[in-house]
Structures are given as C-alpha cells and as structure tokens.
N, CA and C atoms as a LAMMPS dump frame, in Angstrom:
ITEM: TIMESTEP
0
ITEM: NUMBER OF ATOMS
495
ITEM: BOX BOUNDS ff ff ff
-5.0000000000000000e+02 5.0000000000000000e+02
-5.0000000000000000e+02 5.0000000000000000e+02
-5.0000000000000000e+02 5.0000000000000000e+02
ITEM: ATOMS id mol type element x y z
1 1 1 N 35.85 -0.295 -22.811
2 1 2 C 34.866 -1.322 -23.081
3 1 3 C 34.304 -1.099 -24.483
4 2 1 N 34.578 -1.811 -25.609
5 2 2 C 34.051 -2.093 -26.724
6 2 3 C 32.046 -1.719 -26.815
7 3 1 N 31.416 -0.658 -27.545
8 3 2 C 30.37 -0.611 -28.122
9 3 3 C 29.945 -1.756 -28.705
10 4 1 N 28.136 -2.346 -27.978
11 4 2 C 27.686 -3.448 -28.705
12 4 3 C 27.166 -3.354 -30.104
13 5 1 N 27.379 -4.088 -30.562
14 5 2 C 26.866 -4.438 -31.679
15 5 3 C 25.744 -3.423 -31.951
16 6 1 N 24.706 -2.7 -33.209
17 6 2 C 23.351 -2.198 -33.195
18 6 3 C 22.754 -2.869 -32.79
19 7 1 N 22.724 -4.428 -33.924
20 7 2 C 21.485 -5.257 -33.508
21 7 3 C 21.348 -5.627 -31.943
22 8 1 N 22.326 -5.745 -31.155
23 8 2 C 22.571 -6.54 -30.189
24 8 3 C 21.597 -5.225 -29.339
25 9 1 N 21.994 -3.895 -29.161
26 9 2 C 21.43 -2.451 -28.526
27 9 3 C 19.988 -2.759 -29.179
28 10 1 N 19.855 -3.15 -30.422
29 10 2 C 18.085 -3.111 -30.637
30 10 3 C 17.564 -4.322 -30.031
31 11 1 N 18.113 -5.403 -29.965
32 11 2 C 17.33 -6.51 -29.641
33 11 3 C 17.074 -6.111 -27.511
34 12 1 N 17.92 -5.612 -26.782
35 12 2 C 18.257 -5.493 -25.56
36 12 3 C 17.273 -4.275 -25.37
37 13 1 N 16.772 -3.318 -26.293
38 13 2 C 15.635 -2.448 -25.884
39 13 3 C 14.81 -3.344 -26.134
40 14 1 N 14.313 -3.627 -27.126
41 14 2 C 13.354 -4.368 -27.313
42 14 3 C 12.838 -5.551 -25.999
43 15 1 N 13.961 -6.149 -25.813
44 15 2 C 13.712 -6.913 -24.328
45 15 3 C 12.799 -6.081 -23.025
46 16 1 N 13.883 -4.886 -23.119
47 16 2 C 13.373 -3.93 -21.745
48 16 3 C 12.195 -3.467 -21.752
49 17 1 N 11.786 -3.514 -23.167
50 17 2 C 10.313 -3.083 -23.369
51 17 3 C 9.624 -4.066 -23.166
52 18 1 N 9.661 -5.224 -23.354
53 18 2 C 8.845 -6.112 -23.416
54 18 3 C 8.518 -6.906 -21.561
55 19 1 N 9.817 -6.531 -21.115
56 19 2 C 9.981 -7.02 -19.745
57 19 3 C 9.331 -5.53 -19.129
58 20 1 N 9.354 -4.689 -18.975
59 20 2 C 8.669 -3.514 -18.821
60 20 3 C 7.152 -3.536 -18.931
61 21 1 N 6.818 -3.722 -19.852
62 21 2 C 5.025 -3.976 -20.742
63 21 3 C 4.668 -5.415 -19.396
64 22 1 N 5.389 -6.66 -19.53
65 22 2 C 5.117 -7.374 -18.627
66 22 3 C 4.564 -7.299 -17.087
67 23 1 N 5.765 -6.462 -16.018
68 23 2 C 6.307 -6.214 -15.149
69 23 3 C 4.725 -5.457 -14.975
70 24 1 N 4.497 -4.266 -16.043
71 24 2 C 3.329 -3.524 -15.587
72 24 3 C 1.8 -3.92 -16.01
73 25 1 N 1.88 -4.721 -16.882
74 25 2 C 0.784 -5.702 -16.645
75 25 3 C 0.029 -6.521 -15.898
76 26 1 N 1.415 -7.054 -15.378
77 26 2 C 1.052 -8.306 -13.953
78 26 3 C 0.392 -7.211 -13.019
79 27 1 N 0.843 -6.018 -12.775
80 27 2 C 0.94 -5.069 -11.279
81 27 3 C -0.434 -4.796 -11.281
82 28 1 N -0.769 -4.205 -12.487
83 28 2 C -2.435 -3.576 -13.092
84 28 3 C -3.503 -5.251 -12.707
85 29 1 N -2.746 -5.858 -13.448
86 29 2 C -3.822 -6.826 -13.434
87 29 3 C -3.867 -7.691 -11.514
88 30 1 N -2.804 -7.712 -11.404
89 30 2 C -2.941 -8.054 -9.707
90 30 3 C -3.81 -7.329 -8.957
91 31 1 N -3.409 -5.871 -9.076
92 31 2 C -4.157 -4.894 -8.266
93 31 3 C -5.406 -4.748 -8.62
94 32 1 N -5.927 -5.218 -9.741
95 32 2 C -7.661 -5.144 -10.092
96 32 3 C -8.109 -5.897 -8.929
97 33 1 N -7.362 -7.624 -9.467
98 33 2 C -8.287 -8.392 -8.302
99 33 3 C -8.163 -8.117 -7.326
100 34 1 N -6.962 -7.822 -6.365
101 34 2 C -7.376 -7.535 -5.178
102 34 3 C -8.217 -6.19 -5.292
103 35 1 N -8.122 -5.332 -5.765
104 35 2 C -9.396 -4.328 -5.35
105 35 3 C -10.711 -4.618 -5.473
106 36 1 N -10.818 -5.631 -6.373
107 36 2 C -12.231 -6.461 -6.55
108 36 3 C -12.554 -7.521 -5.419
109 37 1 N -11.303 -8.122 -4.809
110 37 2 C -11.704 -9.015 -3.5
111 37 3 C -11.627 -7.84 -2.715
112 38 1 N -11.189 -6.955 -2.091
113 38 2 C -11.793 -5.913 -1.248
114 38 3 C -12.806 -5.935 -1.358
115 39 1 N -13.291 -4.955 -2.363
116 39 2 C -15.013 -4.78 -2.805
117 39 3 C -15.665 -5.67 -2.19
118 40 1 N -15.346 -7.003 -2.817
119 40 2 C -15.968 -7.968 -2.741
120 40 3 C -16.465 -8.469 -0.884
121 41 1 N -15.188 -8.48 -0.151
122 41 2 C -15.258 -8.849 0.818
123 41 3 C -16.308 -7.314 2.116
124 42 1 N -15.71 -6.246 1.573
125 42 2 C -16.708 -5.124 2.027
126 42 3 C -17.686 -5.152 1.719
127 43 1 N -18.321 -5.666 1.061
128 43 2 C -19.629 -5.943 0.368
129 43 3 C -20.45 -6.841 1.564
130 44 1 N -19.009 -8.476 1.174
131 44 2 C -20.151 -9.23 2.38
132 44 3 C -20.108 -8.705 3.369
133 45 1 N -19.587 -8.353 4.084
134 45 2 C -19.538 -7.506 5.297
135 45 3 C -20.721 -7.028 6.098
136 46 1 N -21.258 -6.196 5.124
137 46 2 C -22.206 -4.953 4.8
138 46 3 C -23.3 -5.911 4.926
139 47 1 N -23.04 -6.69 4.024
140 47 2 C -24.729 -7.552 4.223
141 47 3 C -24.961 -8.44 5.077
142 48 1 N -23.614 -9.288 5.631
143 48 2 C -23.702 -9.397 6.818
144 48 3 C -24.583 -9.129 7.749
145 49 1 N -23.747 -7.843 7.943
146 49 2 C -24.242 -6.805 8.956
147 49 3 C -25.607 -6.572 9.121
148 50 1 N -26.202 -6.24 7.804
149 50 2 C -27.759 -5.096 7.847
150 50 3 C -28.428 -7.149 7.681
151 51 1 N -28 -8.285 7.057
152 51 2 C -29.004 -9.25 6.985
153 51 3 C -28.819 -10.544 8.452
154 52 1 N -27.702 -10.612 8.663
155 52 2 C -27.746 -11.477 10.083
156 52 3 C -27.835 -11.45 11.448
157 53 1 N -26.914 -10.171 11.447
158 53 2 C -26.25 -9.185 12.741
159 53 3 C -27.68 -8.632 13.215
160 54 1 N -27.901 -7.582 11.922
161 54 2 C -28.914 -6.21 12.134
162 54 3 C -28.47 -5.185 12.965
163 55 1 N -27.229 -5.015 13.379
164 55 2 C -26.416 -4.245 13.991
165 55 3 C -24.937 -4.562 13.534
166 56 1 N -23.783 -3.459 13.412
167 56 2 C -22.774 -3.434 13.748
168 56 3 C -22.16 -3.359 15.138
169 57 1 N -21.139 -4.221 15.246
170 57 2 C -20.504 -3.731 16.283
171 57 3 C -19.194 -2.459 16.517
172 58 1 N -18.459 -2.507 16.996
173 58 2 C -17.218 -1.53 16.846
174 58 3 C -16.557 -2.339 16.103
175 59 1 N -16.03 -3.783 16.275
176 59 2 C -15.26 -5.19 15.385
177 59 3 C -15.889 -4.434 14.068
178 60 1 N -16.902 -4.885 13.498
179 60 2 C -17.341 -4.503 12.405
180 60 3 C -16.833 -3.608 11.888
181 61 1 N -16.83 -2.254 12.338
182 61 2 C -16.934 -0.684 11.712
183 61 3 C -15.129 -0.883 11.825
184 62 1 N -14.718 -1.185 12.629
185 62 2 C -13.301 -1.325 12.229
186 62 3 C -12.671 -1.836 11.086
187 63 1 N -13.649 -3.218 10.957
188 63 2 C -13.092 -4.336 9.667
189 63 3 C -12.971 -3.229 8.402
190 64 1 N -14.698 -2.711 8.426
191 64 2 C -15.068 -1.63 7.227
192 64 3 C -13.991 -0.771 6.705
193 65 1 N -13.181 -0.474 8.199
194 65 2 C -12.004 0.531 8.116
195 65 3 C -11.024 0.184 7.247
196 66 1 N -10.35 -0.867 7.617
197 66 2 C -8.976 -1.969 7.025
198 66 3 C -9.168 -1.726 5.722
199 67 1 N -11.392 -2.068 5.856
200 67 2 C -11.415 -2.385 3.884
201 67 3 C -11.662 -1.41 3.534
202 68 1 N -11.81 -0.129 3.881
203 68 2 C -11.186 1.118 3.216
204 68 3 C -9.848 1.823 2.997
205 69 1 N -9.555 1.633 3.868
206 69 2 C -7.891 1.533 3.58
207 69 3 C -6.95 1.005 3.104
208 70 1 N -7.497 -0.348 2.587
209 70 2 C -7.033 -1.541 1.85
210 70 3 C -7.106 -0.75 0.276
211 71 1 N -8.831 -0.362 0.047
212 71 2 C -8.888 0.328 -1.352
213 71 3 C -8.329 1.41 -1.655
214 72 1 N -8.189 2.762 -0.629
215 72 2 C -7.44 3.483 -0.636
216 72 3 C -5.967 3.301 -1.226
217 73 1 N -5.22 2.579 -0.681
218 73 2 C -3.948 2.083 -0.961
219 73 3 C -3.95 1.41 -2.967
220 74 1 N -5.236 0.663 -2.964
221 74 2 C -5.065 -0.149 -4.36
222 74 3 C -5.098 1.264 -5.105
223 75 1 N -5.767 2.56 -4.952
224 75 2 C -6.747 3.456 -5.472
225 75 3 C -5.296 4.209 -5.849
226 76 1 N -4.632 4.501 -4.611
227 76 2 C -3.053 5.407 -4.934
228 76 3 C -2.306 4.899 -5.506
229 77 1 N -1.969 3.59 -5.801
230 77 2 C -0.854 2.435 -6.356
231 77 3 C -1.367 2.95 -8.006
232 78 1 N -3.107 2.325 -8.56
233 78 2 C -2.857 2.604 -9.787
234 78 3 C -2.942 3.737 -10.125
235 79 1 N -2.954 5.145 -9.364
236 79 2 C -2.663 6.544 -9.544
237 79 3 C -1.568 7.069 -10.088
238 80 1 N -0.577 6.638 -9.377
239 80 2 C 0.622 7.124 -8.925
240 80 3 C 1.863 5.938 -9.068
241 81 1 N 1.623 5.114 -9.517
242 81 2 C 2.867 3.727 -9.174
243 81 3 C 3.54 3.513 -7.828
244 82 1 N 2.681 4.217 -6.919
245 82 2 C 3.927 3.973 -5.832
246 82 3 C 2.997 3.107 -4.61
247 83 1 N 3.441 2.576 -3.947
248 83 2 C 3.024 1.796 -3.06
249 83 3 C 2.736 2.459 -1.424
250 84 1 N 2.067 3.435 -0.675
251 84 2 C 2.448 4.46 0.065
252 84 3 C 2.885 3.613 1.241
253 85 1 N 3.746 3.365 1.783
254 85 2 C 3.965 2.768 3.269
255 85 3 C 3.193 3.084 4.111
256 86 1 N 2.614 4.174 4.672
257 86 2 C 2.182 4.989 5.776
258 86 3 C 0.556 3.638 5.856
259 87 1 N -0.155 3.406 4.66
260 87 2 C -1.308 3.285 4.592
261 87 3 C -0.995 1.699 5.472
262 88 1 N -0.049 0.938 5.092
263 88 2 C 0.042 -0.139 5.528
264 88 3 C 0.082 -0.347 6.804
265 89 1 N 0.681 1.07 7.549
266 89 2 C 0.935 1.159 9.14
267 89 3 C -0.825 1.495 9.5
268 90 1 N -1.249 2.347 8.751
269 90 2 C -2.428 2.368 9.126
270 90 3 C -3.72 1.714 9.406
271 91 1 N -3.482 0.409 8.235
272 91 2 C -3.997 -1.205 8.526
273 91 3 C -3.587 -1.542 9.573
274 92 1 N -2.158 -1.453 9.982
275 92 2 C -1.706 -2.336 11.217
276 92 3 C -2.282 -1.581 12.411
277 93 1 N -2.155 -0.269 12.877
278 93 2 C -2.721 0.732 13.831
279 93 3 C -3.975 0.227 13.92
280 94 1 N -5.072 -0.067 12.674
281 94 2 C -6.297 -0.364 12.936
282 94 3 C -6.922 -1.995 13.275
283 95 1 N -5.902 -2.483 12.663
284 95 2 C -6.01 -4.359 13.239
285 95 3 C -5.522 -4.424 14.269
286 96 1 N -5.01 -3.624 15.105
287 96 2 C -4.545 -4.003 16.623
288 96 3 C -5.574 -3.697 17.198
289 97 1 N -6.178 -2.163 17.171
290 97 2 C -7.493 -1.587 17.653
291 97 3 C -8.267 -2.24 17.723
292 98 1 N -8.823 -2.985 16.522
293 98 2 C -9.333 -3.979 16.519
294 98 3 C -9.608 -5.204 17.733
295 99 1 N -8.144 -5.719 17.593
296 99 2 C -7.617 -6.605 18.097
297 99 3 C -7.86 -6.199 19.758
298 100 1 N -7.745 -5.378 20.194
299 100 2 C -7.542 -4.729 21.674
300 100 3 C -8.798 -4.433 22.106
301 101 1 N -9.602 -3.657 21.006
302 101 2 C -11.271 -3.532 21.521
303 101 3 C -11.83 -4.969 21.481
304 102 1 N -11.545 -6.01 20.893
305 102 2 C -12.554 -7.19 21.036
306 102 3 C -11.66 -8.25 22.468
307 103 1 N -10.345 -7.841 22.631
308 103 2 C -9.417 -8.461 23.927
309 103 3 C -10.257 -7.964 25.067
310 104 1 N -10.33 -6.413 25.601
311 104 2 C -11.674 -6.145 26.057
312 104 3 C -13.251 -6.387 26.309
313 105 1 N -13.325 -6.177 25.5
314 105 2 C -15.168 -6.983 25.537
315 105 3 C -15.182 -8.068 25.738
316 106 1 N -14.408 -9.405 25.56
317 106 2 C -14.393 -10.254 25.931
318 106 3 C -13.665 -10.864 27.507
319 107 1 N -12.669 -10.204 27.727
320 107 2 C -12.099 -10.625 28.82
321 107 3 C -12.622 -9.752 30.482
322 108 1 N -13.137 -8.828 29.818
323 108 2 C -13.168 -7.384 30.873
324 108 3 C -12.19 -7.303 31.98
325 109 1 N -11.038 -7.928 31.472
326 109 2 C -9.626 -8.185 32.355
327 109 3 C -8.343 -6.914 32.213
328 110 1 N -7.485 -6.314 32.639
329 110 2 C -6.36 -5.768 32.339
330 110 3 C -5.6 -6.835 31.712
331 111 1 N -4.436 -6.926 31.282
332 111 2 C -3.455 -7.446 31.328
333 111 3 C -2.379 -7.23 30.317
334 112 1 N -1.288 -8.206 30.538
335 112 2 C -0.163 -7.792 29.687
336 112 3 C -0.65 -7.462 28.253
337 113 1 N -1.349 -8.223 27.727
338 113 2 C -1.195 -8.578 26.572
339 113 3 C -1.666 -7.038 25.521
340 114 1 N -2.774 -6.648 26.887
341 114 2 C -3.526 -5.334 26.104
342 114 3 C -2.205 -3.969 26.645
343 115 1 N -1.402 -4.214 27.408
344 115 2 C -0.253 -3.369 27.124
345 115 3 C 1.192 -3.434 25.784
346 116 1 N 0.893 -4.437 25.678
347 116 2 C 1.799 -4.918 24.579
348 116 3 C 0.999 -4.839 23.297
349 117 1 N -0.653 -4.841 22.893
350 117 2 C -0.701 -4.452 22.089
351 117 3 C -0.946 -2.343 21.883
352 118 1 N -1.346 -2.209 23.292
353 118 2 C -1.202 -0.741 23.201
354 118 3 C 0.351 0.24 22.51
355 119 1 N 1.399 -0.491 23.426
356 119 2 C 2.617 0.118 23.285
357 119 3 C 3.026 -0.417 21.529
358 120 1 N 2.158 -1.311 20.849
359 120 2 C 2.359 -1.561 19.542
360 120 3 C 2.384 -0.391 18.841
361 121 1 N 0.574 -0.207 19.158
362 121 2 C -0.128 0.9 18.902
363 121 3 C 0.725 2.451 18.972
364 122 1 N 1.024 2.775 19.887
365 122 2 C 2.491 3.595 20.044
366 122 3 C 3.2 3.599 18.884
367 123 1 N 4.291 2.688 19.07
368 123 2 C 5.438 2.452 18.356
369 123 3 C 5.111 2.722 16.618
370 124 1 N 3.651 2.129 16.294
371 124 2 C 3.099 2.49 14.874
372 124 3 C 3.425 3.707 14.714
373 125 1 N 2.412 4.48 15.474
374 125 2 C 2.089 6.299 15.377
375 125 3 C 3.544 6.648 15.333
376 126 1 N 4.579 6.489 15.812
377 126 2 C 5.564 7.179 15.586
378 126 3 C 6.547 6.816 14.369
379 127 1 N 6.114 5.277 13.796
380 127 2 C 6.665 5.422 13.314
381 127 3 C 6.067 6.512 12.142
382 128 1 N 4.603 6.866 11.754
383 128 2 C 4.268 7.515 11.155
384 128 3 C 4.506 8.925 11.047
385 129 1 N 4.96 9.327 11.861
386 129 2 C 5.9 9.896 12.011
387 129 3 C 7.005 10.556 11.476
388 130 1 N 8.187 9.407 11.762
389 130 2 C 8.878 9.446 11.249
390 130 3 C 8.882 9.162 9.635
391 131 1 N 8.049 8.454 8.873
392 131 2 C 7.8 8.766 7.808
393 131 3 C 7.534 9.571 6.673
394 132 1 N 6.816 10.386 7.474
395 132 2 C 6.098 11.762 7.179
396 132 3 C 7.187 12.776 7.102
397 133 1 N 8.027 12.483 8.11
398 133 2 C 8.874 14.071 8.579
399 133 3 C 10.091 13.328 6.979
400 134 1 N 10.402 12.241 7.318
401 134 2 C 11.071 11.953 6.127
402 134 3 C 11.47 12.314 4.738
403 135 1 N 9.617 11.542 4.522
404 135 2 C 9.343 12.31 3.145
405 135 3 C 9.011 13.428 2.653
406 136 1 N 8.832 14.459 3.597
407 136 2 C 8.881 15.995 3.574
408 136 3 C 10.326 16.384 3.752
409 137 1 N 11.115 16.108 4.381
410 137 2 C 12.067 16.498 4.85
411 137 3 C 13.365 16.091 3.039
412 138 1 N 12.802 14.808 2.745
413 138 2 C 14.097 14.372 2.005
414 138 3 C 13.273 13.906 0.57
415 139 1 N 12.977 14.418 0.155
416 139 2 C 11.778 13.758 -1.265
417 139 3 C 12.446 13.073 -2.053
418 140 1 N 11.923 12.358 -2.611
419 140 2 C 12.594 11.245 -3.759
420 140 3 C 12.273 11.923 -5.284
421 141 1 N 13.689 12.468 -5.669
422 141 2 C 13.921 13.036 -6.898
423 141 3 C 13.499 11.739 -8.112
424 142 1 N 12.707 11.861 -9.073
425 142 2 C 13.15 11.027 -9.702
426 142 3 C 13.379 10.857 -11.309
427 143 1 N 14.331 10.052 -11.2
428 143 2 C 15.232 10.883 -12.638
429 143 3 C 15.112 10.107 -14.093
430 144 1 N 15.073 10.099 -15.268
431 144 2 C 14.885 9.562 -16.364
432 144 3 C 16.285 8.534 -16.586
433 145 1 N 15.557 7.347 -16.79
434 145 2 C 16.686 6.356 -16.789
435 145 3 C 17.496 6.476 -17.324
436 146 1 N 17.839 7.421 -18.953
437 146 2 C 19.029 7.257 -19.503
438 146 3 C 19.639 9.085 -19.786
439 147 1 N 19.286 9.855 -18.72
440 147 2 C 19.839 11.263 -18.697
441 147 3 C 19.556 11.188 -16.897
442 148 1 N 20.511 12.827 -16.791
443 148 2 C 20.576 13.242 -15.412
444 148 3 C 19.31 14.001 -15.066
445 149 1 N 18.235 14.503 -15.94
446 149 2 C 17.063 15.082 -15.787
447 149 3 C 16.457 14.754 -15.208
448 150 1 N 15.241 15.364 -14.297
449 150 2 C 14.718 15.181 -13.32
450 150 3 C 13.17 14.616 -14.352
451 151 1 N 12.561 13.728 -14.124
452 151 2 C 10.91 13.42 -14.599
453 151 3 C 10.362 14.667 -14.613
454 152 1 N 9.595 15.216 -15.64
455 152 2 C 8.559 15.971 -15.405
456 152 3 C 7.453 15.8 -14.263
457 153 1 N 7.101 16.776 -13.871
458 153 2 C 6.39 16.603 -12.826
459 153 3 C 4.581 16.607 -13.242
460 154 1 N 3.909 15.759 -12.627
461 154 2 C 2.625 15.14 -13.225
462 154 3 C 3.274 13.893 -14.056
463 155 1 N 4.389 13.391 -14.624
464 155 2 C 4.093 12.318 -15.129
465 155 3 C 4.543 11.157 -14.379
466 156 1 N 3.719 10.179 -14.669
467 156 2 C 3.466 9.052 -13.675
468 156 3 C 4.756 8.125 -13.992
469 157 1 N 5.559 7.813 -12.528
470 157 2 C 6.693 7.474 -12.859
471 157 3 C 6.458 5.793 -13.22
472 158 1 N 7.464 5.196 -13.958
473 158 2 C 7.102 4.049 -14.554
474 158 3 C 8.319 2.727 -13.824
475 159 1 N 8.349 1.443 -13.674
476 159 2 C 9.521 0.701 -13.138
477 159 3 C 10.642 1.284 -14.013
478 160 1 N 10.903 1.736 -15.234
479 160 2 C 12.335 1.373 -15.564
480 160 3 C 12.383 3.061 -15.194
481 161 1 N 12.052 3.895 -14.275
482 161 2 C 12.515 5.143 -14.099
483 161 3 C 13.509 4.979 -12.708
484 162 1 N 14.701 5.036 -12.81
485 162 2 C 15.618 5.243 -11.67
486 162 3 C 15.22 5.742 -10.627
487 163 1 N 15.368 5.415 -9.675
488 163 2 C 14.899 6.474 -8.196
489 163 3 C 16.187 6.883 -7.816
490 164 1 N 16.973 6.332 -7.771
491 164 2 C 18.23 6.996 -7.074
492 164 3 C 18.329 8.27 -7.726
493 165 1 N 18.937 9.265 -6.887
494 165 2 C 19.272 10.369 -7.517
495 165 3 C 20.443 10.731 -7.461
C-alpha cells in the first residue's frame, strides 16, 4: 500500500484533532448540564420536602438516592472518562425499591407484580457481581493509539486512546 501524501498525513491529524477537541467538548459540556439538572432537581426535592411535605417519606429519601447516584456517576465520568456501569445498575436496584416500597404502601396486597419486581431486584445484585469479579478479574489495559505501550498510569485516558489490547 503506497504512503500518503505529507500534506494529506497533516491535514488527517489535524482532522483527528479537531474531531477529538469536538467529541470532548460536547461530553464536558453535556455532562455539566445534566449535573446541573441533578442539582437542580435535588434541590427541588429538598424544598419540597422541608416547604410542602414537612416530612420525608421513604419515596423521597430514595428519590434523594437516584439523585446521588446520578451525581456520583456525572462526578466519575468527568474524573476519569469512563462511564462506570455498576452505578447505572445501582439507579436501577434503587428505582425498583422505590418502585416496590410505594407498590406496598399503597396496595397492602402480595402479589405477582412485587415478586417480579423483587426477583428484578435479584437478578441486578448479581449482575453486580458479575461485574465486579470481571473487572478485577480481567482489567482493561489501555494502550496509546499509535504504539504497543501501555498509558501511563494516572493519566486520564482520552476517546482516541485504543482500549483493545
């Protein structure tokens, strides 16, 4: 296969940089607002709570939960670039809870539905689990896009860094 052109190799970095600079712009600037509609929405919440309610309920202190875990997640993303899966199961584990403590209080019934969201509840935890044992078990090397070298470790990996190893 024929070597491109220089200009053609300078103009094609130049792209990757610029599509790069983009790519991580949008991400930064996405993830502000939603961490600011978090805030935002934990906020009303809160005042909610202490100005209409004057009590929380368990619904409540749960919601609080989601929206800590919601920020948590924005908090590790612009840390680290990575998106953690586990946290997302942990929203879902806690919106069923949710979901199952207010199926309760309202119905004061058994039924299918609160077994099907229990055995949800289940199926989450393990998969957490299996996540965990995963990413301990098999770590994601990750390597500098244009050598076989491994990233220094502490530096924050970027989109054009390869994950495959």
């Amino acid at each position: 296969m024929p070597k491109p052109h220089p200009k053609v190799e300078k103009l094609e970095a130049l792209l990757d940089r610029f599509g790069n600079l983009a790519v991580e712009s949008f991400h930064y600037i996405a993830l502000f607002v939603i961490g600011c509609m978090v805030i935002w929405s934990a906020g009303h919440t809160v005042v909610d709570i202490l100005t209409v309610k004057q009590f929380a309920t368990i619904d409540d202190i749960l919601l609080l939960f989601i929206y800590l875990e919601l920020g948590a997640m924005v908090g590790i993303y612009f840390k680290t670039n990575h998106m953690p899966v586990r946290f997302l199961i942990y929203i879902a584990i806690t919106a069923l809870t949710r979901l199952l403590i207010a199926d309760i209080q309202h119905t004061h019934k058994a039924s299918m539905d609160l077994v099907i969201i229990t055995g949800s509840i289940l199926i989450m935890a393990f998969a957490i689990l299996v996540v965990r044992y995963a990413s301990w078990t098999y770590p994601s090397v990750i390597r500098d896009k244009h050598s076989e070298k491994p990233v220094p470790q502490g530096k924050t990996p970027r989109p054009e860094d390869d994950e495959l190893a």
